[in-house]
C-alpha positions in Angstrom: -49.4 -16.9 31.0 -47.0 -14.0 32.1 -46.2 -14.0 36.2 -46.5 -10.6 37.8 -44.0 -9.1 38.8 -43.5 -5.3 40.8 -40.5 -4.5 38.8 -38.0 -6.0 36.1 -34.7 -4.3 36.1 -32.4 -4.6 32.7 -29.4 -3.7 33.3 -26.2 -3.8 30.6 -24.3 -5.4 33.6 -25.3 -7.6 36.0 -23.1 -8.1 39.4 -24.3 -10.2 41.8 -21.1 -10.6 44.0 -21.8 -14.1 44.7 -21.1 -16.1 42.5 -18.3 -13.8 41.3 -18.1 -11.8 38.0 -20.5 -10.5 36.0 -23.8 -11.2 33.6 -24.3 -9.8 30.6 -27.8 -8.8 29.3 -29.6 -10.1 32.1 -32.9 -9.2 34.2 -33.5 -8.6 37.6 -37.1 -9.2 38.7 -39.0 -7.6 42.2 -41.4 -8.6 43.9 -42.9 -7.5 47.1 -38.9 -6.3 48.0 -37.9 -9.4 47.0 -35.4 -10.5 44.2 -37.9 -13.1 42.7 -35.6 -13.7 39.1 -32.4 -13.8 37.6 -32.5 -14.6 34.4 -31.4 -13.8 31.0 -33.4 -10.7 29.7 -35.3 -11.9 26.8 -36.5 -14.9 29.0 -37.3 -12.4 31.8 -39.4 -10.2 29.1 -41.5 -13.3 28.2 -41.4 -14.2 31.3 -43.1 -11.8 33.6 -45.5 -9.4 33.4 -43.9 -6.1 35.8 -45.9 -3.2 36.8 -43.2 -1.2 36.3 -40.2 -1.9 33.6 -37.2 -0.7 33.6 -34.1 -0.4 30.7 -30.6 0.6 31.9 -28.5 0.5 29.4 -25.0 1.3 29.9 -25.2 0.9 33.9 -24.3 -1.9 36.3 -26.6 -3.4 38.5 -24.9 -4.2 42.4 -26.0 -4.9 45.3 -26.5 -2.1 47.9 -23.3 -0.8 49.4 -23.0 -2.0 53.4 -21.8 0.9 55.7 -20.0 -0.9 58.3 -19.0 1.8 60.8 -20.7 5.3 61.0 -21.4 7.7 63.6 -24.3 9.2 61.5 -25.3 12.1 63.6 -21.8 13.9 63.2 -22.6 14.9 59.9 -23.7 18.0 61.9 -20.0 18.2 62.7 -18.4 18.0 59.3 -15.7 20.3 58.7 -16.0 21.4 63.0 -12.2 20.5 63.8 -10.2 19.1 60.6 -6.3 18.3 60.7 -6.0 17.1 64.4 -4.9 13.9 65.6 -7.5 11.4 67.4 -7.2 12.4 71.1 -6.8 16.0 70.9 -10.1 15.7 68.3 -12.1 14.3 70.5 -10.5 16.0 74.0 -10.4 19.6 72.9 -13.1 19.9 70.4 -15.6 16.6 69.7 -16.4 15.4 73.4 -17.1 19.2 74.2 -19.3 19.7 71.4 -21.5 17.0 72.0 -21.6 17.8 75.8 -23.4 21.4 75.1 -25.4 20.0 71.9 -26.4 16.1 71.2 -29.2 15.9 72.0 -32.6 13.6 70.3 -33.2 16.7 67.4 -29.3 16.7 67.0 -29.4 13.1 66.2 -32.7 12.7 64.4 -31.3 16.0 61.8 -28.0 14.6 61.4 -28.8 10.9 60.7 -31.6 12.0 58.4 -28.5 14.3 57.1 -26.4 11.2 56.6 -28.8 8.8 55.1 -29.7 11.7 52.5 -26.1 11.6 51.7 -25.3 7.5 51.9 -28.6 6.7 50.0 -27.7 9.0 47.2 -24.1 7.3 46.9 -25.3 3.6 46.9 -25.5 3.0 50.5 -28.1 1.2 51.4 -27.2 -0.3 54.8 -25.7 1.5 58.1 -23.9 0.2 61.1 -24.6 3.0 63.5 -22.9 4.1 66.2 -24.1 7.1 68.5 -26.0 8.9 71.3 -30.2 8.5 71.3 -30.4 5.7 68.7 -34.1 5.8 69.1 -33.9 9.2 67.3 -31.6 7.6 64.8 -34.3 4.8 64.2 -36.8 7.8 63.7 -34.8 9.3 60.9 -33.3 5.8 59.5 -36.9 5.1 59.2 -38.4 8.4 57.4 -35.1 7.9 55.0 -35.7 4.2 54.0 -32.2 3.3 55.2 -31.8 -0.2 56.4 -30.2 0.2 59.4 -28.1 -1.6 62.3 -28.2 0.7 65.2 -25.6 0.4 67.9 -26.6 0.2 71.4 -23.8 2.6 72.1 -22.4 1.9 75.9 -20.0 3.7 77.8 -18.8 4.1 81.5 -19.3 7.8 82.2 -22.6 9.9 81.7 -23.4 11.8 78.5 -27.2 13.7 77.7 -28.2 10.3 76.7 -26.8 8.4 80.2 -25.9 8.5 83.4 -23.9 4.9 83.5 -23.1 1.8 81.6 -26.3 0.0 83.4 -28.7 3.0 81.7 -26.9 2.9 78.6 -27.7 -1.0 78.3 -30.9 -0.3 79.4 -32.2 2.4 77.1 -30.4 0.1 74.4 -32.7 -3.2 75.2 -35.6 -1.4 75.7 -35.0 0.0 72.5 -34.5 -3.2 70.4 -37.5 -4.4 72.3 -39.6 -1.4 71.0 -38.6 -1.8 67.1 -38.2 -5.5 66.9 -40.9 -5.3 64.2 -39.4 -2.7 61.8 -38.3 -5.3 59.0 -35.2 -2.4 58.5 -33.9 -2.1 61.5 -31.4 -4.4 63.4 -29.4 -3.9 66.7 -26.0 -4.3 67.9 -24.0 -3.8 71.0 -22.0 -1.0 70.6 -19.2 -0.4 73.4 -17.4 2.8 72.5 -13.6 1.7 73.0 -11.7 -0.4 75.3 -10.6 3.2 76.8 -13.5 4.2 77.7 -15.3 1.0 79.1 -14.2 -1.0 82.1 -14.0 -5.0 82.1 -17.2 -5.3 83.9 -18.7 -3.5 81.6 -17.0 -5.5 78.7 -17.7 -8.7 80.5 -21.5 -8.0 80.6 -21.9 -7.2 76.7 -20.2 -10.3 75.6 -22.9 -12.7 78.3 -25.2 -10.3 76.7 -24.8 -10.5 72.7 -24.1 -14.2 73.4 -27.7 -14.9 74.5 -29.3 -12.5 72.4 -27.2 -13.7 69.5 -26.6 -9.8 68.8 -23.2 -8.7 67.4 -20.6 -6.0 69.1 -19.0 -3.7 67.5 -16.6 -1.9 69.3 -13.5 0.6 68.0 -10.2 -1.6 68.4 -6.7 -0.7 68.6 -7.2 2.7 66.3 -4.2 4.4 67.6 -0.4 3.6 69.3 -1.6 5.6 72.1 -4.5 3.7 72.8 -2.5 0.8 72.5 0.4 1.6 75.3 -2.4 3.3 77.5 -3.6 -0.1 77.8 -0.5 -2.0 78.7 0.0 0.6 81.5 -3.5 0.3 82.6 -4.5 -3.3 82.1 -1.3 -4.6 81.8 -2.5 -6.0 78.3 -3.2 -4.7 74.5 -6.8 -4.4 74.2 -7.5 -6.8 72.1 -5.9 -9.4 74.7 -7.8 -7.4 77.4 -11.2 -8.5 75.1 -10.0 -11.9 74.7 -9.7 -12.8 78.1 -13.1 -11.4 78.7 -14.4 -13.3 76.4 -15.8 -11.1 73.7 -14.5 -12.7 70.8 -16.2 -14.7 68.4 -18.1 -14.5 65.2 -20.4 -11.5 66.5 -17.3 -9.0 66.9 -16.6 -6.4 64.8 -13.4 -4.4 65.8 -13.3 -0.7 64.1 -10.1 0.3 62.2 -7.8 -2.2 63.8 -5.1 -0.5 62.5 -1.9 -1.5 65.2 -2.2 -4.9 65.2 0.4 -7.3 65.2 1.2 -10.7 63.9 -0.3 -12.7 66.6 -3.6 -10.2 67.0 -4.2 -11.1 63.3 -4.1 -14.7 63.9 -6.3 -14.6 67.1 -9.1 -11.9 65.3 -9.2 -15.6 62.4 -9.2 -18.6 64.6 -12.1 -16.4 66.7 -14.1 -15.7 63.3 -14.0 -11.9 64.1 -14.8 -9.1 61.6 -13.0 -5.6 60.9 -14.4 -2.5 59.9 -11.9 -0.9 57.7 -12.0 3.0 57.9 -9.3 3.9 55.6 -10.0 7.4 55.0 -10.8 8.9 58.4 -7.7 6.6 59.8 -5.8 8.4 56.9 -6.9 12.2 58.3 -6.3 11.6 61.8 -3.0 10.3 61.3 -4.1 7.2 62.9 -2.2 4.7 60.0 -2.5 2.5 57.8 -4.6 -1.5 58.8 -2.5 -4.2 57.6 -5.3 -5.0 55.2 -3.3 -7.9 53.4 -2.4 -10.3 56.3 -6.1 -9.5 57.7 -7.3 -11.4 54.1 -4.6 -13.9 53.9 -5.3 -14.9 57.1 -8.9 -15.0 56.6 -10.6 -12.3 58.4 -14.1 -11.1 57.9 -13.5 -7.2 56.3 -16.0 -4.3 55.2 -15.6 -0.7 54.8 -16.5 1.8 57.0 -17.0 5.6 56.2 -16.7 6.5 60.2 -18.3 9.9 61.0 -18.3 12.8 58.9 -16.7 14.7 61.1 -13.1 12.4 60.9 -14.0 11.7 57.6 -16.2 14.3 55.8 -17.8 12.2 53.7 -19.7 9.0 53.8 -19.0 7.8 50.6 -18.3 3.5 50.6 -17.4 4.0 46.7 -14.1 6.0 48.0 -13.6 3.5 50.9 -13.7 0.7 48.8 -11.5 2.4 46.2 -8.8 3.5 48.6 -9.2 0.4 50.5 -8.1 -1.5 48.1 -4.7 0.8 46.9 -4.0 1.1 50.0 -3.7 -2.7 50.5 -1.2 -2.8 47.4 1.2 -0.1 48.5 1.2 -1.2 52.2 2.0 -4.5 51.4 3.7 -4.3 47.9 1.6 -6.8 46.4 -0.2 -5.5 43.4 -2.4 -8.5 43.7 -3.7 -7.8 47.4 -7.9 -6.9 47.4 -8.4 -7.1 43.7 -11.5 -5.5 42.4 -13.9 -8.5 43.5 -12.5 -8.7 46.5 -13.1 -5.2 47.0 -17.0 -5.3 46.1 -17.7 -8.2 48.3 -16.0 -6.5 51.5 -18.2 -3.8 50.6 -21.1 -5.9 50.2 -21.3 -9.4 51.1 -18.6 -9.5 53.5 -20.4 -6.6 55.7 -23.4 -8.2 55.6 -22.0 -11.6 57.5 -20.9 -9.4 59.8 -23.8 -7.8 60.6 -25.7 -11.4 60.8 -27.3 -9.6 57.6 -25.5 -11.6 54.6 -29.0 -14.3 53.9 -31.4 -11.3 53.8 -28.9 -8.7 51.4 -25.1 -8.4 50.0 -25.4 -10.0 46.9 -28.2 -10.3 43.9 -30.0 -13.5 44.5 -33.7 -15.4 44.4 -35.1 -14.6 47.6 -32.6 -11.8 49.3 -34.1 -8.5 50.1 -33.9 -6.2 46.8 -31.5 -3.2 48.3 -30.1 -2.8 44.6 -28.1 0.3 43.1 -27.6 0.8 39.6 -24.4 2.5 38.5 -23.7 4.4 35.0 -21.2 3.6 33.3 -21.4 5.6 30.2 -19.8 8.4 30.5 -16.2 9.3 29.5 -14.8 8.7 32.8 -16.1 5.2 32.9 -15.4 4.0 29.3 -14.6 1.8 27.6 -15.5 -1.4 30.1 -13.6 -4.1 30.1 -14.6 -5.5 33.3 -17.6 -4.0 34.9 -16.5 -5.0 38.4 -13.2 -3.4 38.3 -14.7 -0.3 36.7 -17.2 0.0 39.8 -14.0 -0.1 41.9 -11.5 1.9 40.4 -13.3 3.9 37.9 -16.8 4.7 39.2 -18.0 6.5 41.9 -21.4 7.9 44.0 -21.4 10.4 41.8 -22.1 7.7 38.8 -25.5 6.3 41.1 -28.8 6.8 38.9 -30.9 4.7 41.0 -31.0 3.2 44.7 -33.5 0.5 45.9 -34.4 -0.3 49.3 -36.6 -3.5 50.3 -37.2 -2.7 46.5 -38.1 0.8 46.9 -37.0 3.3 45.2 -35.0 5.9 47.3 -33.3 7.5 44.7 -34.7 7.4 41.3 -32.3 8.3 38.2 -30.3 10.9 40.8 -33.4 12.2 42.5 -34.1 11.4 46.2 -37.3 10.2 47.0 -39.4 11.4 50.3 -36.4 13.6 51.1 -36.4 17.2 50.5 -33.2 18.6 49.9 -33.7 22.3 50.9 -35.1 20.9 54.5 -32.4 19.1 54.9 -29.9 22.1 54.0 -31.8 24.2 56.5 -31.5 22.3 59.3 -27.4 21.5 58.8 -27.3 25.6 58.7 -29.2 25.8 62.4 -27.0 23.2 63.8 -24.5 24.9 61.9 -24.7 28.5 63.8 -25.3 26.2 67.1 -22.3 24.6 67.4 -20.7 28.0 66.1 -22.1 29.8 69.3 
């Protein structure tokens, strides 16, 4: 007798990252959120009896792209100050900003914003970093965005603050609040090494390593944060976090762009992760990360969109893609991040770092079923040689038909689901003519 079954997905293309490659002509079954079945599709048909059937024909079935550094809020500040450098973006314009306007309605409208926006471009997981997380939950939540939310800590007072003691405070009582909500998940989230003293620094890293909670942290982003350091501690920061202790398998340093040959080797033999934020270290002039030796040393990398504001979009498909050219013209080896490389950073690879990687990141028997189905059928994408390159260098969000999350769907053949578009548009415009004022 047939098994039951939620939902049997029958994709052209299967890609389940791990094991590499790609199926042809195989089924995806869903139960309860869970991948129950993979299995060839005529099996799966005779298999299992779904409530709910689905034929893709022409797309790719992936995993759900991993976000692995956002600041989802500023997609309120998309567009506010383009073509500046880091410091004087945040100095002059950013920090301001937020001073007169972040507040819990700013956050809850601008991460509902952004997980409109990620959701409908295959994302299906967020590292988040930013003021009033709880409001972020809120919004993550309504969305159906699986989400990591940063317990953001910094050394001077903000409308969400007063000190690094109520930062850490509001951030634990937090993750003690929602430690039911089967999307949600926490990290320590220490702005920079600029703007956090080695108290501060110290007490994170005894924190995460009793709660077993990662950091994520931006690292070495720019030359000037790297020479304010040596005149300030003495120390690059990464040094400075070393000797505090922070390093280990649950650290994630953002952008990691400056690093040299010795910083490389010390972010492997500690089992750290990078974020990679090509495109929003591209547009503030911040450089290139030595992507490459990162790999053939054998550090942990995902892709991060950063905020919408350094960035202006949060699209993983374009970080992915640039990600990896970038990798071959920095380092002149055509060969560096190949197309499955590329996919798994995006996938897999930011879901170790996130502690996440045996609940989603790839298409298997028993993982969560965050799954995204990709057309290929168009001109644009044709003919397919190799469905895994193609999602790399050929497709991109704009090719998503259908998102799934916990296996539900969120967007549904390039319709949201539960999110209303023209509410969302109406509250960017008020936040619009606020910050404007």
């Amino acid at each position: 007798m047939p098994a039951s079954a939620d939902l049997l997905l029958l994709p052209q293309w299967l890609v389940p990252v791990e094991p590499g490659g790609w199926l042809a002509d195989h089924a995806v079954a869903v139960q309860d959120g869970t991948i129950l079945d993979v299995l060839p599709a005529d099996i799966a048909r005779a298999r299992y009896r779904p409530a709910r059937v689905l034929d893709l024909p022409g797309h790719a079935l992936m995993p759900g792209l991993v976000n692995l550094h956002c600041h989802a809020a500023m997609s309120l500040m998309r567009g506010f100050a383009d073509d500046l450098p880091l410091m004087p973006w945040l100095n002059a314009h950013i920090w301001p900003a937020e001073k007169r306007h972040v507040s819990e309605a700013f956050v809850r409208d601008g991460s509902l914003i952004a997980a409109a926006e990620m959701l409908a471009g295959g994302v299906t997981t967020v590292n988040d970093m930013y003021f009033f997380p709880g409001a972020a939950a809120e919004a993550f939540l309504q969305a159906g965005l699986r989400a990591a939310l940063g317990m953001i800590v910094l050394d001077f007072p903000s409308a969400y603050a007063v000190d690094a003691d109520d930062y850490l405070a509001k951030g634990l009582t937090l993750r003690d609040r929602l430690k039911d909500e089967t999307l949600l998940s926490f990290a320590f989230a220490p702005h920079a090494p600029y703007t956090l003293s080695d108290a501060t620094f110290a007490r994170i890293g005894t924190l995460a390593e009793q709660l077993g909670v990662p950091i994520h942290t931006h690292l070495h982003e720019t030359e000037d944060e790297i020479r304010d350091s040596l005149k300030q501690h003495g120390v690059r920061p990464l040094e400075r976090l070393a000797r505090l202790g922070l390093l280990g398998p649950h650290f994630i340093g953002v952008h990691a762009v400056h690093l040299n040959e010795a910083e490389i080797g010390t972010l492997a033999t500690h089992g750290c992760h990078v974020a990679h934020c090509p495109s929003s270290n591209l547009k503030l002039a911040s450089g290139i990360a030595p992507v490459a030796a990162l790999l053939e040393a054998g550090v942990n990398l995902g892709f991060g969109s950063d905020g919408a504001a350094s960035n202006n979009r949060l699209d993983v498909f374009a970080e992915m893609r640039l990600a990896a050219l970038l990798a071959k013209g920095a380092s002149g080896n055509a060969a560096a991040l190949p197309a499955a490389a590329a996919l798994k950073a995006a996938t897999l690879d930011a879901a170790r770092a996130l502690n996440l990687d045996d609940r989603i990141g790839s298409i298997a028997p028993g993982k969560r079923a965050d799954l995204v189905a990709v057309d290929l059928s168009g001109p644009a994408c044709q003919p397919v040689f190799d469905p895994v390159s193609q999602l790399v260098y050929a497709a991109g969000r704009e090719h998503v038909t259908h998102v799934w999350v916990d296996g539900v769907a969120k967007l549904d053949n390039r319709r949201p689901v539960g999110l209303d578009p023209d509410d969302l548009a109406a509250r960017a415009r008020y936040w619009r003519d606020k910050l404007k004022g």
